[in-house]
C-alpha positions as CSV (number, residue, x, y, z in Angstrom):
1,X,-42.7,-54.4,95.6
2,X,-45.8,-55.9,95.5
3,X,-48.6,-55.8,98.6
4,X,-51.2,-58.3,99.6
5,X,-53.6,-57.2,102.2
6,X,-55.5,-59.1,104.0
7,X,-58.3,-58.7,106.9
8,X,-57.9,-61.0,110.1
9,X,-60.6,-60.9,111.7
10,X,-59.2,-61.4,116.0
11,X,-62.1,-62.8,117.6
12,X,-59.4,-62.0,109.3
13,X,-56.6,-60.1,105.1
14,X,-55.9,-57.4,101.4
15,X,-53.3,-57.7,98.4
16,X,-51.7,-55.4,96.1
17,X,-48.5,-55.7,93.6
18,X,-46.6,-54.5,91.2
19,X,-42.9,-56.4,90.7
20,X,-40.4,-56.7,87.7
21,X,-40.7,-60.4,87.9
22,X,-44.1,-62.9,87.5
23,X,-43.3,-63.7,91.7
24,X,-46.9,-63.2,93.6
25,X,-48.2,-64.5,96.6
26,X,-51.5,-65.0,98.2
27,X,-52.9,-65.9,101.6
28,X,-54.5,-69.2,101.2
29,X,-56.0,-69.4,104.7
30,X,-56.3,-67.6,108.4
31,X,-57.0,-69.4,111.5
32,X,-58.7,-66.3,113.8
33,X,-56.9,-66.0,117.1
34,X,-60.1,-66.8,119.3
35,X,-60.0,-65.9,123.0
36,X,-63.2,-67.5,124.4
37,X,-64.7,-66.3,127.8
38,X,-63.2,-63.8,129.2
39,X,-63.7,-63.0,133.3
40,X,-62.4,-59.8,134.1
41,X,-62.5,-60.2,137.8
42,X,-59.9,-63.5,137.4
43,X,-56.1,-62.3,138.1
44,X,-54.7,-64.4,134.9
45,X,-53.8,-63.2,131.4
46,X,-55.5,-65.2,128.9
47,X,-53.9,-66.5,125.6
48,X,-54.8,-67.6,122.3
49,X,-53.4,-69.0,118.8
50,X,-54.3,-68.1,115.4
51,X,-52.6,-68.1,112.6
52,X,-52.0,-67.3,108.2
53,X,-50.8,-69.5,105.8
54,X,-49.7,-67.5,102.5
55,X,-48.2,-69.4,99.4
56,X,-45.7,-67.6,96.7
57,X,-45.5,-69.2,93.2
58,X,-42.5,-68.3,90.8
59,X,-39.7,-67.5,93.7
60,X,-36.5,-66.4,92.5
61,X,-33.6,-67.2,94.5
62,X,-33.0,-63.5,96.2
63,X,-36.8,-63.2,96.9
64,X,-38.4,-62.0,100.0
65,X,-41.5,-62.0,101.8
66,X,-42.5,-59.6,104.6
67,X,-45.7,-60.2,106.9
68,X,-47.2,-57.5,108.7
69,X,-50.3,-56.7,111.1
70,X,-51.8,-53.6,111.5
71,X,-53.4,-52.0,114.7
72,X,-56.7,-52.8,114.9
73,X,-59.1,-50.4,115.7
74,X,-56.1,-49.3,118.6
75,X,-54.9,-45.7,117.4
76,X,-51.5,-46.9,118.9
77,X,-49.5,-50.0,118.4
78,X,-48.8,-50.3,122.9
79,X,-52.0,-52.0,123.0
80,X,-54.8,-53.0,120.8
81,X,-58.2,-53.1,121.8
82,X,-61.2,-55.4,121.0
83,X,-65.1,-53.9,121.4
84,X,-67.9,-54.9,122.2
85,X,-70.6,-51.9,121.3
86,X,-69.3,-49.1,124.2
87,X,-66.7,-51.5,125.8
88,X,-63.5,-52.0,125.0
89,X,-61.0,-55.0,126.1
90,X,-57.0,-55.0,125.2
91,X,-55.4,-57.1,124.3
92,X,-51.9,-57.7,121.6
93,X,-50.8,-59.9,118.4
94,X,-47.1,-61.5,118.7
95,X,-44.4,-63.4,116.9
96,X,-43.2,-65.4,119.4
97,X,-45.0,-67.8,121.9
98,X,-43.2,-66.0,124.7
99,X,-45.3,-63.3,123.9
100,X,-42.7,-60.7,124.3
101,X,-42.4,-59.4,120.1
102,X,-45.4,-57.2,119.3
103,X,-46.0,-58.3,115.8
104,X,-47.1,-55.2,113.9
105,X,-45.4,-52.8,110.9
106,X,-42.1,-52.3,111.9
107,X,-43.0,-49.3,114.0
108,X,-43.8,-47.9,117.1
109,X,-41.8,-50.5,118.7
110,X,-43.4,-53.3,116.3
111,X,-41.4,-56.3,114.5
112,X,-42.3,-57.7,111.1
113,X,-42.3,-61.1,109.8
114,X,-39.4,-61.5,107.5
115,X,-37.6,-61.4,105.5
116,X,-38.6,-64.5,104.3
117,X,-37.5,-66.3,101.3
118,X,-40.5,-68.9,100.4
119,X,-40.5,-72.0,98.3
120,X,-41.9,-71.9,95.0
121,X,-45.1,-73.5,95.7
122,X,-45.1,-73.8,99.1
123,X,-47.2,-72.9,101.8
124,X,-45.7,-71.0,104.9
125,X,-47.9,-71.4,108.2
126,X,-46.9,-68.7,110.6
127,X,-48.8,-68.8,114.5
128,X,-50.0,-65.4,115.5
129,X,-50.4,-65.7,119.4
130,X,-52.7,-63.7,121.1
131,X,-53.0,-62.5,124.6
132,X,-55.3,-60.7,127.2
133,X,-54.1,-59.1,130.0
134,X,-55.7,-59.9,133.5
135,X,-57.2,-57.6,135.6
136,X,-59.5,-56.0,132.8
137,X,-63.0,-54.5,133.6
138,X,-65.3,-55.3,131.1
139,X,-68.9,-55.6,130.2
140,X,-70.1,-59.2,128.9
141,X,-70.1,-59.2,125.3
142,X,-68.7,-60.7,122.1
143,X,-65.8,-58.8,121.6
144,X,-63.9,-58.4,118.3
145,X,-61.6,-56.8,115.9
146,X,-60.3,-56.8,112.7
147,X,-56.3,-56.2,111.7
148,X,-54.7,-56.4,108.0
149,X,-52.2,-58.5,107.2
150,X,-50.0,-57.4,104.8
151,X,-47.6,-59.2,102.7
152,X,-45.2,-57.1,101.3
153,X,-42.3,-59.2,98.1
């Protein structure tokens, strides 16, 4: 099985391998999920898309892809949090524009995405929505976070 990771930077991705076939794959670009402004004392949650684009060259016909996203800086998967030097805002990664599939490793209540089976050549965009919950209290700042993207084949 062979890795790639990448860093996504919310507010950028790594890769390692090792297969019995020449199959490898490669993320060819990331679209950061970028919140904007942020007003803590507004009652709405605020939502954003981002997004990775990964190509896999020499695809046999029983081959798989796997996408994952790791936590962040969050020491837990229920929420991940962005800072902004001492303040911290949450917020979460998903698969699904519902917003209701934490996108993460497969644990701690996390889905991957996959199994895929690519094209040979292809490139796969996949959306990575973002949101922020309302109701937050925190300091005016640029906030940010970085999460790896790993593609497992």
């Amino acid at each position: 099985m062979r890795r790639w990771l990448g860093a996504f930077m919310v507010a950028s991705a790594v890769v390692s391998g090792g297969s019995a076939h020449a199959m490898s794959c490669a993320i060819e670009s990331l679209n950061p999920v970028v919140f904007g402004a942020y007003d803590g004392l507004l009652r709405y949650v605020v939502d954003a898309l981002g997004g990775v684009t990964f190509a896999c060259q020499s695809v046999e016909p029983f081959d798989q892809v796997i996408l994952d996203l790791g936590r962040g800086s969050s020491p837990s998967w229920s929420t991940r949090t962005m800072q902004a030097g001492a303040w911290t805002l949450a917020y979460q990664l998903y698969l699904d524009a519902s917003r209701s599939t934490v996108w993460g490793d497969g644990t701690g209540g996390t889905s991957h995405f996959g199994p895929y089976h690519p094209s040979s050549g292809t490139p796969v965009e996949v959306p990575i929505f973002g949101r922020i919950p309302a109701g937050q209290n925190a300091g005016v700042g640029t906030y940010s976070d970085t999460v790896v993207i790993t593609i497992s084949y």
